[in-house]
Each structure stands twice: as C-alpha cells, then as structure tokens.
N, C-alpha and C positions, 0 to 999 in steps of 0.2 A: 170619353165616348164621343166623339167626332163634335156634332152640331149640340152637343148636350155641352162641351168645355164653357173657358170665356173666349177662347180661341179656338182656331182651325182652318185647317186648309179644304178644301172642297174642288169637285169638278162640274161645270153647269153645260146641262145639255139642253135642247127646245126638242120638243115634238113637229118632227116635217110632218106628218099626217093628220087627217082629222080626227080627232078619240070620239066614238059612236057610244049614244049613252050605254048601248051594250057591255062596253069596257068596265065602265065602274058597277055595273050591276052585276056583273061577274068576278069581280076585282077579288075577291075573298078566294071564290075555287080556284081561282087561278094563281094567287099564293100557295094556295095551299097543293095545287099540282105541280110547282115546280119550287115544293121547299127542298129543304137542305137533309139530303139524307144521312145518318149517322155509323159514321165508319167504323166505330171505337169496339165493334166485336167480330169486323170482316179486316182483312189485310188489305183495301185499295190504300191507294196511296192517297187519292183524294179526293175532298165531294165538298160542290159548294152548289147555293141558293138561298128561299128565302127565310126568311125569319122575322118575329115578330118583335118592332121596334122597342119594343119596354121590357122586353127578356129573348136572350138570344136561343135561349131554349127552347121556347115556345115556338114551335110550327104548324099550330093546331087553330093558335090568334082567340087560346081560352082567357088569358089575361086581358087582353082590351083589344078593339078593333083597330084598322088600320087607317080609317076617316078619322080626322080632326079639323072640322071646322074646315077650311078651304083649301084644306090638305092632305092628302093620305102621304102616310106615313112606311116603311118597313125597314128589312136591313138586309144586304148581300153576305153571307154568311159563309167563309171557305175555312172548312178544315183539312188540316197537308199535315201529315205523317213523314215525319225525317229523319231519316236513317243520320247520326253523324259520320262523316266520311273515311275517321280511324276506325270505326266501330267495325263499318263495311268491310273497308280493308285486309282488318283484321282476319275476321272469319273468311271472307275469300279466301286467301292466303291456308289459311288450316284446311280450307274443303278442297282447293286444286291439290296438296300436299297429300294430302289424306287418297286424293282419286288416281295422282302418280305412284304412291306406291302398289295399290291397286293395280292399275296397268301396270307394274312392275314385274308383279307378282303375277301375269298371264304371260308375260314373255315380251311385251308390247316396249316401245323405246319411250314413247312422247302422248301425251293427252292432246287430241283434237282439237283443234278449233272449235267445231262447233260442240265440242262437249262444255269447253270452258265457258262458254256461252251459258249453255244452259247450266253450266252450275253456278254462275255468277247468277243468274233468275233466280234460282232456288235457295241461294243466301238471303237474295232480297227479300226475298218472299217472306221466309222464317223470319228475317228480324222485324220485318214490319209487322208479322203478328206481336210483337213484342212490345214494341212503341208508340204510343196511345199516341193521338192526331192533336195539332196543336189548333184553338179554333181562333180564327180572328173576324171582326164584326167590321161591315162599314155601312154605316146609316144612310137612309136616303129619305128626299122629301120630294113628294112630287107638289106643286101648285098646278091643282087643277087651270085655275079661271087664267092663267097666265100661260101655261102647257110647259112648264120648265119642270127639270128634275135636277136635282140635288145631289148629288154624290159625296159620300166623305172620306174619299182616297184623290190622289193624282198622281198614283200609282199605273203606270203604261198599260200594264195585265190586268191590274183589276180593271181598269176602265173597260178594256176589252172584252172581259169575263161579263162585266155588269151591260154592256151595250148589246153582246149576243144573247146573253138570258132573258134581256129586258124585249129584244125582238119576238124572240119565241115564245114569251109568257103571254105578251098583251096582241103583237102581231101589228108594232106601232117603231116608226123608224124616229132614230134619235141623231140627231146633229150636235158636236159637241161645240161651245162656245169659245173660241179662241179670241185672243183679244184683235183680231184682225177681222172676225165677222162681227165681235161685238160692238166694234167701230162702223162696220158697215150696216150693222144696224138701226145705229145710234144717227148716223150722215144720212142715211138715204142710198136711195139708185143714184148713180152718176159722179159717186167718190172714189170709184178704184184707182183713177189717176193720182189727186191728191196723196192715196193710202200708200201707193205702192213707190211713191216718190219721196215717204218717209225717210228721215235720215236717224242714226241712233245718237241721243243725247249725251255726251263728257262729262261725266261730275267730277272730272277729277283734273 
C-alpha cells in the first residue's frame, strides 16, 4: 500500500497558495463532501475520491481521523468498471445480428448508423451492470508545516485526477516537483542559466 511498503514510488507537489487556518478546520467536511461514491449497484463506469487512509472503505473517517501529528493523512480512491474487450465484442456482434434480422424482417436492406450507435451504448450499458468496479487506492500525505503533498502514483492521470480534486476540495493550487524546479529550489533565483546549460551524464 504505497507509503506503508519499504519501498515506493511517489509524486511531490508544494502548495503555491497560502492554506488559511480555515482549511484544516474544515478539512474533515471537505473529505467527506468529496468522497468516493460507490458504483457497485449503479452501472457508471467510474467514480473516484476520497477515502480514509487506514481503510479504503471508510468515507465516513469512523475509523480514525485524518491528522497525525504534522500531517494529515487520506487516500485518492478510483473505482473503473471494465468491460474486457472480447466480451464487448462479443455481444455487439449478437445485438447488431439480432437488429439486421429484424430490419430484415420489415423490408429494410442495412441498420443505420446511428442505430448501431446506439446499440453498441446499450450492450455497454447491460454488461456493466454485470461487472463489479475494480477499486484501486493511492495514499497521500500532506505536511502541513512544509506545505508539500505526497502522492503514491506517478501515474500521468492519476496525477491529474488527484491535482483537479485536490483544487476543488480545498480551493488551494498545487505545483508539481520536477527535478528541474527542485534544483531551482535548492540553487536559488539566478540559476536558470546554470540549469538549463545542463548536459546528460554517459554511464556507459
């Protein structure tokens, strides 16, 4: 489970804005207004948010809070319902078959376009009531006193999924750490020449 392993990969972002003690004294409803709703009795295909670090189940945060000590803690939570691609196929194939004979059977030559359309929707539809959602967790640590957040994917999308929800949950802009800011962090003002005049190292 990401930051819980002996290892892991992570993505680190700083806080560009100032967090107003407002934030953290809201910090619970605002978990809990934008947790992870539960797809496994409606057919979306997918729903992600938050969750509470010590059970991905919990979106209530009945098990333990989200402060620890000079950290709050949670988890970005996406569950994705996936049709395999035979499966789809499959029953496509039987439902436009099954709709040509039918227009057959009225005098008609060929199925529409836009019928096929809509009956490829209405396959997906059916089989995703069928296919329970697969869920996957990725831990996050925020350090208050330092204003960094922690992510445990480096994942393209999820970063992106966790950088949008994280705007609109707390309403606090997040800069991701690349190792070309975190050197210019580390230098100072007045190193972009230096940085940008880098050459890549041969080990071979």
């Amino acid at each position: 489970m990401s930051f819980l392993k002996a290892s892991t990969s992570f993505t680190r972002f700083t806080i560009v804005d100032n967090v107003p003690n407002e934030t953290y004294e809201n910090l619970l409803d605002k978990l809990k207004q934008f947790a992870v709703i539960d797809i496994d009795e409606v057919a979306e295909e997918r729903s992600y948010g938050w969750t509470n670090f010590d059970d991905m189940l919990d979106t209530a945060w009945e098990r333990s809070i989200p402060q620890k000590g000079a950290y709050i803690t949670f988890s970005l939570r996406l569950d994705t319902r996936r049709i395999p691609p035979a499966v789809q196929k499959k029953y496509v194939s039987i439902a436009l078959r099954q709709e040509e004979e039918r227009v057959q059977e009225q005098g008609k030559k060929f199925v529409s376009r836009d019928r096929k359309k809509e009956i490829i929707e209405q396959v997906k539809l059916r089989l995703r009531a069928r296919f329970l959602p697969v869920p996957a967790e990725f831990l996050v640590v925020w350090a208050m006193d330092k204003k960094m957040i922690y992510l445990g994917s480096t994942q393209r999308k999820v970063i992106e999924m966790f950088t949008d929800l994280f705007g609109r949950s707390f309403e606090l802009g997040l800069e991701q750490i690349l190792p070309y800011s975190l050197a210019h962090r580390l230098l100072g003002d007045g190193c972009e020449e230096k940085l940008n005049n880098l050459q890549a190292t041969t080990f071979s």
